[in-house]
C-alpha positions as CSV (number, residue, x, y, z in Angstrom):
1,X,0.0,0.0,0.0
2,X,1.5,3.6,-0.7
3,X,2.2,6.2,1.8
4,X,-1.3,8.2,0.2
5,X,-3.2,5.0,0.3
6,X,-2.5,4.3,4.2
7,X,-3.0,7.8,5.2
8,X,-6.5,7.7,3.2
9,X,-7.1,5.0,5.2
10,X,-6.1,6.3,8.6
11,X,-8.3,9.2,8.0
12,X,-11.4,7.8,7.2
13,X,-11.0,5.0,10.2
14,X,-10.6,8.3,11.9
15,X,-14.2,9.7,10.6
16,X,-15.9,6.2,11.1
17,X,-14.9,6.5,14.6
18,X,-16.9,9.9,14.8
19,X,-19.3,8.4,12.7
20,X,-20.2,6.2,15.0
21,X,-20.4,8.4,18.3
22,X,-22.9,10.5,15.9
23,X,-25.1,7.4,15.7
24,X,-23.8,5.9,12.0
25,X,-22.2,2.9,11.0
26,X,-19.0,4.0,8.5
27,X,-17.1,1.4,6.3
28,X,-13.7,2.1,3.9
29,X,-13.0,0.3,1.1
30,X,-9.7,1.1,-1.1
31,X,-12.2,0.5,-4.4
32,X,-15.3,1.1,-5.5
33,X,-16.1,-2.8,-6.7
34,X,-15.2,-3.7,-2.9
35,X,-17.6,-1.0,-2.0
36,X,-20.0,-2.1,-4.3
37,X,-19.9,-5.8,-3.5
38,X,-20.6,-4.8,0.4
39,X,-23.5,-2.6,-0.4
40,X,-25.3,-5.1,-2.5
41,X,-24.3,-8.2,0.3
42,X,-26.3,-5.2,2.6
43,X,-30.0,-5.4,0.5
44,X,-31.6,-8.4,0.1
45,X,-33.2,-9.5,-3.1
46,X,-36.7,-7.9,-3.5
47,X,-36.1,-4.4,-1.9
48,X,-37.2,-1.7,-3.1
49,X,-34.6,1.1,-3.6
50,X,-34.7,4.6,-4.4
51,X,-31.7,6.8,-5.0
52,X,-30.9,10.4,-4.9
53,X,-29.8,10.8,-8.4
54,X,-26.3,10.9,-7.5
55,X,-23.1,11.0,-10.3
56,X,-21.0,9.2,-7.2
57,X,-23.7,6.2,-7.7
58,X,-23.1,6.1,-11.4
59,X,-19.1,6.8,-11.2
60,X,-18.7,4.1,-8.9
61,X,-20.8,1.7,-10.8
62,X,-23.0,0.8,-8.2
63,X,-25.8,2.3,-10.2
64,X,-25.2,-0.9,-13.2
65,X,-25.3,-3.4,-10.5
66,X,-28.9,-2.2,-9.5
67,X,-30.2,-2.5,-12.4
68,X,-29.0,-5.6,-13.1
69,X,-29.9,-7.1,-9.7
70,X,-32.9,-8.4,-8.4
71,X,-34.5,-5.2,-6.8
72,X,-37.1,-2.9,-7.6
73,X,-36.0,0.5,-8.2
74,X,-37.9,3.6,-8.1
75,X,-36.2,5.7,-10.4
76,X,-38.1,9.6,-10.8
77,X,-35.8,10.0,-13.9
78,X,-37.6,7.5,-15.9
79,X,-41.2,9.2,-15.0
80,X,-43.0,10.8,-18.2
81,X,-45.2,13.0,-16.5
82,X,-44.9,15.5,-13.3
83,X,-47.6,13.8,-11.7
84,X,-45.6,10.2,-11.9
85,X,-43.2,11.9,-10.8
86,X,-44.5,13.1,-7.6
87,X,-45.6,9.1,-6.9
88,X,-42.7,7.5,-7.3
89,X,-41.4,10.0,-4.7
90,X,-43.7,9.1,-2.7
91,X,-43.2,5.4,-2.8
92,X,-39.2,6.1,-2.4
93,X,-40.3,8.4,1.1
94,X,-41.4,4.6,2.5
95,X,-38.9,2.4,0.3
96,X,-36.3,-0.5,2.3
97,X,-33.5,1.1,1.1
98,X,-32.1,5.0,0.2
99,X,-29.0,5.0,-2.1
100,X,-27.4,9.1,-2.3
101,X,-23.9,9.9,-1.7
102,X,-23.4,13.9,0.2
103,X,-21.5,16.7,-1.5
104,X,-18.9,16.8,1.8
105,X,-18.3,14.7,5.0
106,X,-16.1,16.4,7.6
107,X,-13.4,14.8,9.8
108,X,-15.8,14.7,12.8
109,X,-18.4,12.9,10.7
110,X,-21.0,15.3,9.9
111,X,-22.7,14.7,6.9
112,X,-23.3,18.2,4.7
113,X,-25.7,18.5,2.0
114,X,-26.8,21.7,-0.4
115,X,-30.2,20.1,-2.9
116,X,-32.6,22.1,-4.6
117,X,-35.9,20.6,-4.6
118,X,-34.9,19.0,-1.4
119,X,-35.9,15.5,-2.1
120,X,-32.4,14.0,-1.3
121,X,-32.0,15.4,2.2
122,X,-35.2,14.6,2.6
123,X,-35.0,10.7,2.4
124,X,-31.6,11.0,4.1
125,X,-33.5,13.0,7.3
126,X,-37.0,10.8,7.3
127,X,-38.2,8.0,5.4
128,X,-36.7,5.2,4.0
129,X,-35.8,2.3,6.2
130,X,-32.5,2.3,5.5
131,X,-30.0,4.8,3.5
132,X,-27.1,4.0,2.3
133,X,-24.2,6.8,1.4
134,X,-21.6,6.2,-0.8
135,X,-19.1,9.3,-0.9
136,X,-15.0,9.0,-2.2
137,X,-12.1,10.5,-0.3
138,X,-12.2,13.3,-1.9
139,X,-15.2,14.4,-0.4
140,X,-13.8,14.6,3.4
141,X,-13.2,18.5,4.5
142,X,-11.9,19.2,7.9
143,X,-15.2,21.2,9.1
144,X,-18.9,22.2,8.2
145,X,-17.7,25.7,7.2
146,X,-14.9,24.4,4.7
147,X,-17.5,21.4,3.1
148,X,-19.8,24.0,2.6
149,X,-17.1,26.0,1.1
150,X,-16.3,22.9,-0.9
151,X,-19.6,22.2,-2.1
152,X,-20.3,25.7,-3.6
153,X,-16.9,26.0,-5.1
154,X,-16.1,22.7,-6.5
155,X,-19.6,20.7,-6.6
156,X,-22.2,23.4,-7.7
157,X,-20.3,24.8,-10.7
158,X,-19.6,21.3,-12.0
159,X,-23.3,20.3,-11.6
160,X,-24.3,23.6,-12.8
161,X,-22.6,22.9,-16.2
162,X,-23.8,19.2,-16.2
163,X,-27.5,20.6,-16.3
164,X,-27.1,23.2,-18.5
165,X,-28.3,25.7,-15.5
166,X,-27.8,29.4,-16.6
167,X,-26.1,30.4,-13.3
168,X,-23.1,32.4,-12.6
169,X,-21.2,29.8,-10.9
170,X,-21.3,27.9,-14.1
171,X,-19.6,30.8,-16.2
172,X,-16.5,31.7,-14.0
173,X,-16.3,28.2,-11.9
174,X,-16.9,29.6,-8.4
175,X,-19.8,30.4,-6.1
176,X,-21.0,33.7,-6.5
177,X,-23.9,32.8,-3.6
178,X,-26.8,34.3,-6.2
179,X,-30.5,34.1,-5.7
180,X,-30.7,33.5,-9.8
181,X,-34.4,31.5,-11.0
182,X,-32.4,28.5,-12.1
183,X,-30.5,28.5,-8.4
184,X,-30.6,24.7,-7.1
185,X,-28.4,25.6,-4.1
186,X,-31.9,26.2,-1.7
187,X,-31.4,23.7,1.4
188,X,-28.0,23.6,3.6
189,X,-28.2,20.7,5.6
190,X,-26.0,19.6,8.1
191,X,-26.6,15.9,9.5
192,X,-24.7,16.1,12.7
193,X,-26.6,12.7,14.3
194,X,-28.9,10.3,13.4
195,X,-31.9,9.7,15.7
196,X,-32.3,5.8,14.9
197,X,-28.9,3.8,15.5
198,X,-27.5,1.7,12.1
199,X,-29.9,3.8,9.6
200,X,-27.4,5.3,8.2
201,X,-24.3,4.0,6.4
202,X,-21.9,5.8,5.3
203,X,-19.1,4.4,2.5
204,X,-16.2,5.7,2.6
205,X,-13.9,5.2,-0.7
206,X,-10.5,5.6,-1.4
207,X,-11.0,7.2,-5.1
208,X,-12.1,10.5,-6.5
209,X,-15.7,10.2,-7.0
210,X,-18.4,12.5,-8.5
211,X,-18.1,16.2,-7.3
């Protein structure tokens, strides 16, 4: 193992051992097929999953083995009207299993989110049975006011070019903390504890994943 690989690991058994004083289960894996292989030994065959519509969940390739598996997924993306839409939601608010990654994870092992519609905090708050994050090293910063930092610097302008959003972050690369119409960056949440011990799990993985 390199020097960079051990201290990857160090770190995040560092953040799993906050993790778990904050109420969460936390797990490292050097690569995302050993992540992945976990998660699905995690959901047995028949759940029903819904996901957060995270790049991290595709990057990793965890997304494939869904789709593949035996599992029902309730997917908004694939919804032709508003209104089915709005009922898959509702059927992922009570589904066995909530797959999302989270734009930042400090060292203590808060979990810090910015969404738009707020559907992904949402099911991460209240809900689903169980959620399952998924987030790569790259992801760690050392407090909520640097991950937020993080998130409106690095992951905003990159999603902000992936959908196309008319948004100054988007033309110079950098948060300009605008109140623009096509502005997705509505709900700051900080998941500093979870109230229900083992609902959340938290994947730690030692590769650069999504944004």
């Amino acid at each position: 193992m390199s020097h960079k690989k051990t201290a990857l690991s160090r770190q995040a058994q560092s953040i799993i051992k906050n993790l778990e004083e904050r109420n969460m289960e936390g797990y490292y894996f050097e690569s995302s097929s050993a992540c992945i292989e976990a998660i699905l030994a995690e959901m047995p065959s028949g759940s029903i999953i819904g996901w957060g519509g995270s790049e991290t969940l595709k990057e990793c390739g965890l997304m494939d083995a869904i789709h593949v598996g035996s599992y029902e997924l309730l997917d908004r993306s694939a919804a032709k009207t508003p209104e089915e839409s709005r009922q898959i939601y509702a059927r992922t608010v009570l589904a066995d299993y909530f797959l999302t990654s989270t734009n930042a994870i400090t060292l203590d092992g808060e979990l810090v989110n910015i969404d738009g519609n707020g559907n992904r905090v949402a099911c991460l708050i209240q809900g689903p049975s169980h959620v399952i994050v998924v987030a790569g090293m790259n992801k760690v910063a050392p407090d909520v006011k640097s991950a937020v930092a993080r998130i409106r610097n690095v992951a905003s302008p990159a999603n902000a070019i992936r959908l196309d959003r008319k948004l100054p972050c988007a033309a110079t690369g950098v948060c300009h903390n605008c109140l623009s119409p096509e502005c997705f960056c509505c709900q700051i949440v900080v998941t500093r504890r979870s109230m229900h011990p083992g609902r959340i799990k938290v994947f730690l993985v030692g590769e650069e994943l999504g944004y």
